[in-house]
N, C-alpha and C positions, 0 to 999 in steps of 0.2 A: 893443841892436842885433840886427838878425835872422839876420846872417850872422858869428857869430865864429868867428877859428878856434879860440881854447880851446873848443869848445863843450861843456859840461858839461850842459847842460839836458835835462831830461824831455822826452816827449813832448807830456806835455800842454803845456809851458812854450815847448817851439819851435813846437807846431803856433799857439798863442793869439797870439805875435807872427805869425806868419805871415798868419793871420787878419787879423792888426789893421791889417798893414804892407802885404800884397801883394794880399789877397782886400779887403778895404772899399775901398777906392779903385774898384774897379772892379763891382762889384755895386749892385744896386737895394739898400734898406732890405729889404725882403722876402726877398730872395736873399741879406745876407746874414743874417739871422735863421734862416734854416732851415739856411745853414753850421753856423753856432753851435752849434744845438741836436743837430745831429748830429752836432758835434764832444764837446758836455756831457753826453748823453744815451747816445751809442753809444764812438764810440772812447775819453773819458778814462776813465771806468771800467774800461774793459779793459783797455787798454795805456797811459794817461796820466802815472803813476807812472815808468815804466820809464826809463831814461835812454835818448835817443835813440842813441848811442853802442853800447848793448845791444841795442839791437831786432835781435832774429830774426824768420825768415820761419815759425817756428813761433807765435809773437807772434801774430802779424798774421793765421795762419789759426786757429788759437784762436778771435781776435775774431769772423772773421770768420761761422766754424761756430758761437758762441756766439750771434750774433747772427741767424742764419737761422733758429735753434731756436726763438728768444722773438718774433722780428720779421717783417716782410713783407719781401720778397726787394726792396719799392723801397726800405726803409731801410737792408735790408743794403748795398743797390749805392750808396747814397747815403754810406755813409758809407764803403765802400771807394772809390768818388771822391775823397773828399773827400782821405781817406790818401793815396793815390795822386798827385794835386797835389802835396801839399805835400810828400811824399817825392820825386817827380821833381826839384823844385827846389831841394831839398835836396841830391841828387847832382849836380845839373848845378853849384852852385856852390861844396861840397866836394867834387867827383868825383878831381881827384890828392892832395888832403888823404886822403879817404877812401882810396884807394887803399893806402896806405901804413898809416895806423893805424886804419881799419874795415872790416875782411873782411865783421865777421856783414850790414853794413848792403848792402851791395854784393849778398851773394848774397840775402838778405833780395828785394831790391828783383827780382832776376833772379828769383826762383825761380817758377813758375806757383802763383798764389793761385785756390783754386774756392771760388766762389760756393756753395753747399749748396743743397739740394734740388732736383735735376737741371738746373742753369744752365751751360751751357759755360765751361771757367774762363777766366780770364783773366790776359796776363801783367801784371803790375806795374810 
């Protein structure tokens, strides 16, 4: 289920239902194919492991700076898209769960993430 509230799960393990559950239903075969891959490819190496639970906004700009270094600024923003979905949804449907037992995820989500190499940043 995509939405528990024991949630224990990694990142890569809640974004992959997420994927499966809420983005395929509503995408071309194409559209989601390039999800995927910039889900495989850019965020679960970085931050995939991590328990969702744990994610900080340090996390999240690591990947994000880690992946302007090696990548083009459309893969970087594709794959902060990508996060950014499925962490909105995430708080909107633990948002008083989290409230209560996940600070880091909450400011995580508030804090201004930048883009690297002189891109305006944006919030999350």
């Amino acid at each position: 289920m995509l939405f528990e509230k024991q949630n224990n799960n990694t990142v890569e393990e809640y974004m992959t239902k997420w994927l499966v559950n809420t983005k395929r239903p509503s995408l071309k075969r194409s559209s989601y194919d390039r999800v995927e891959q910039s889900l495989n490819y850019q965020i679960f190496p970085a931050i995939g492991k991590i328990k969702l639970k744990k994610l900080t906004a340090d996390d999240i700009q690591m990947m994000l700076n880690d992946l302007a270094e090696r990548s083009s600024y459309s893969t970087t923003k594709k794959a902060y898209v990508n996060l950014k979905s499925c962490l909105d949804l995430a708080v909107l449907y633990f948002g008083q769960f989290w409230k209560v037992r996940n600070v880091k995820i909450r400011n995580a989500l508030r804090d201004t993430f930048r883009i690297p190499k002189g891109i305006k940043s944006y919030v999350l």
